[in-house]
N, C-alpha and C positions, 0 to 999 in steps of 0.2 A: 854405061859400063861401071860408072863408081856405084850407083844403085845396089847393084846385086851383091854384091858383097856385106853393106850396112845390113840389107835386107835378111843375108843370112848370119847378119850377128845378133838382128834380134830375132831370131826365130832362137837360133842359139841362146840367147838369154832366158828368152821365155821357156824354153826346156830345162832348163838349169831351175827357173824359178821354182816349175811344177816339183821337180826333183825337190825341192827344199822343201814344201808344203808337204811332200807324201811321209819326210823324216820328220815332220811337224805333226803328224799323226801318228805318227809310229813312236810318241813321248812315251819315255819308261818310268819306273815306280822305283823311289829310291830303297837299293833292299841293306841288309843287314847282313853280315857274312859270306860268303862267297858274290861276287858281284856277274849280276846276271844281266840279260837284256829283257823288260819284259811288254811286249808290245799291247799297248791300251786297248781294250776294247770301246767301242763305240754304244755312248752313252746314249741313243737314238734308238737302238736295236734292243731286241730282245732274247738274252741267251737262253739257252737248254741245254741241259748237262743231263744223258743218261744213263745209269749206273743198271750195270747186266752182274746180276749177282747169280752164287749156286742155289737161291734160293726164292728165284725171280729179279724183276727189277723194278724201278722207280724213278722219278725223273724231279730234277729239280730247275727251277728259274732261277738262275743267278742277279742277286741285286748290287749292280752297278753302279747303282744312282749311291745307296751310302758307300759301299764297299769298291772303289773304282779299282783299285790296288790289288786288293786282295782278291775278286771276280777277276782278275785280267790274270794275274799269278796261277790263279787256280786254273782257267780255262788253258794255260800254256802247257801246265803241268799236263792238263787230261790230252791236247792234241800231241805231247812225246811220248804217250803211254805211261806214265811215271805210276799210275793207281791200277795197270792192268796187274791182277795175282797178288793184291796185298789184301790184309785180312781187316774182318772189324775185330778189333783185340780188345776191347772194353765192351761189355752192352751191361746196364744196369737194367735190369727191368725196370718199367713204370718211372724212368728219367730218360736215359738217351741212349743211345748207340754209336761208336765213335770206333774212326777206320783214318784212313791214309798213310799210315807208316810204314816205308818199307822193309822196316826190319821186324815189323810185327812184336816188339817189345813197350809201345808208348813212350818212347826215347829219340825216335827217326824222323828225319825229314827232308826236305831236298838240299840241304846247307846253306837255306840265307832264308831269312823272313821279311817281310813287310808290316806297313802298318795304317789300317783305317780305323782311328777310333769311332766306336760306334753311338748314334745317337742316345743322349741321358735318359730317352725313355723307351729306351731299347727291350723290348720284353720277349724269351725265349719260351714260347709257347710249343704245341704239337705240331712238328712238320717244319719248325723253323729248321734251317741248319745254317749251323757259326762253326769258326776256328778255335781248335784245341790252342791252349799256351799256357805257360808253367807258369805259377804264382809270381815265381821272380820278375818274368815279362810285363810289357807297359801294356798299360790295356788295347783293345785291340789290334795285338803282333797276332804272326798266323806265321806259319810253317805251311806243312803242306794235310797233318792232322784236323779230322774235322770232326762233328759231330752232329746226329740228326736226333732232334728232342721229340720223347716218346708220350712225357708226361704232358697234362691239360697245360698245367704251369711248372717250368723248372724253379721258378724262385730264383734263378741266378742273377748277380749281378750284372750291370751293362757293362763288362770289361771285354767279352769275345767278340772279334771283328764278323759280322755280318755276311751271313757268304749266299745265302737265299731263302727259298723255300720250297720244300717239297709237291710239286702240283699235280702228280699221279702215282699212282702205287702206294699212296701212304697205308695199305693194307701189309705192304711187304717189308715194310717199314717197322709197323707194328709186331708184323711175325717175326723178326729178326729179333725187335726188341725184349723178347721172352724166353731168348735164349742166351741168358745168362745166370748167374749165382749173383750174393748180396755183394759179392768182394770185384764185383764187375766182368770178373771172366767168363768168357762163352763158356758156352755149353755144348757145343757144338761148331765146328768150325766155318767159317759163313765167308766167302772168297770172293772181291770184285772181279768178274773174268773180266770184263771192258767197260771202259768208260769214253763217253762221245759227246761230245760239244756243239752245238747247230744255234747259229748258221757258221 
């Protein structure tokens, strides 16, 4: 009779254990102003991010391995909807194309950042895409502002935290990125209707 009871304290432990291991996975990224929760992705997997624009779409792998923080921040952002109906507000031709503000002014974001600085030989090639952040910022901080590089070579410094690469659609990518003026503004208004995160 005394058995059954011990028996059902460690059963009872060992659930309580599992319990602590799943909050051992669920470790968040320390952010910068507003204080969020943001649950890790799992560095074993392989994400997809895919952007449904009014002018096709494009898909990109998210890189976890440099960027753990800023992939995990971005993917939380895409499963609350936070990027459906916001616009790319900057496109340079023959540089890059840059989108995620909800206020559609290059000033918005979700009100906290993170921060992966990104490898010294970090190079922002065609199809790369990294986090927008203002000169003042430490190198790789990220909002929720990104940008996808249009040119062979941007030349940019390794200061923007690493968010992936583009691995289908980089034609739509292309076509966007010709719709703009020297001073970066569209030329046309170019809208993510949705964006999707897998798995």
């Amino acid at each position: 009779m005394r058995i059954a009871p011990f028996a059902l304290l460690l059963v009872v432990l060992a659930l309580a254990a599992c319990g602590g291991s799943n909050k051992q996975a669920q470790q968040t990224c320390p952010t910068q102003g507003r204080s969020v929760s943001i649950p890790s992705l799992d560095p074993a997997k392989t994400y997809t991010v895919n952007v449904r624009t009014n002018l096709g779409a494009f898909a990109l792998a998210l890189d976890v391995k440099d960027s753990p923080c800023t992939s995990s921040s971005f993917a939380s952002l895409v499963r609350k909807g936070f990027f459906d109906g916001t616009l790319f507000h900057r496109i340079v031709p023959g540089f890059v194309i840059q989108g995620g503000d909800p206020t559609g002014t290059g000033r918005g974001g979700p009100g906290y950042t993170v921060v992966d600085v990104p490898p010294r030989d970090a190079r922002y090639t065609r199809g790369v895409v990294a986090m927008a952040k203002t000169s003042s910022e430490p190198p790789g901080t990220s909002g929720s502002q990104f940008f996808v590089v249009t040119a062979a070579d941007s030349g940019l410094a390794p200061d923007y935290a690493l968010l992936g690469k583009v691995t289908k659609g980089l034609d739509v990518v292309e076509r966007i990125g010709r719709l703009g003026n020297a001073l970066g503004r569209p030329t046309r208004k170019v809208t993510v209707l949705q964006m999707t995160v897998s798995p």
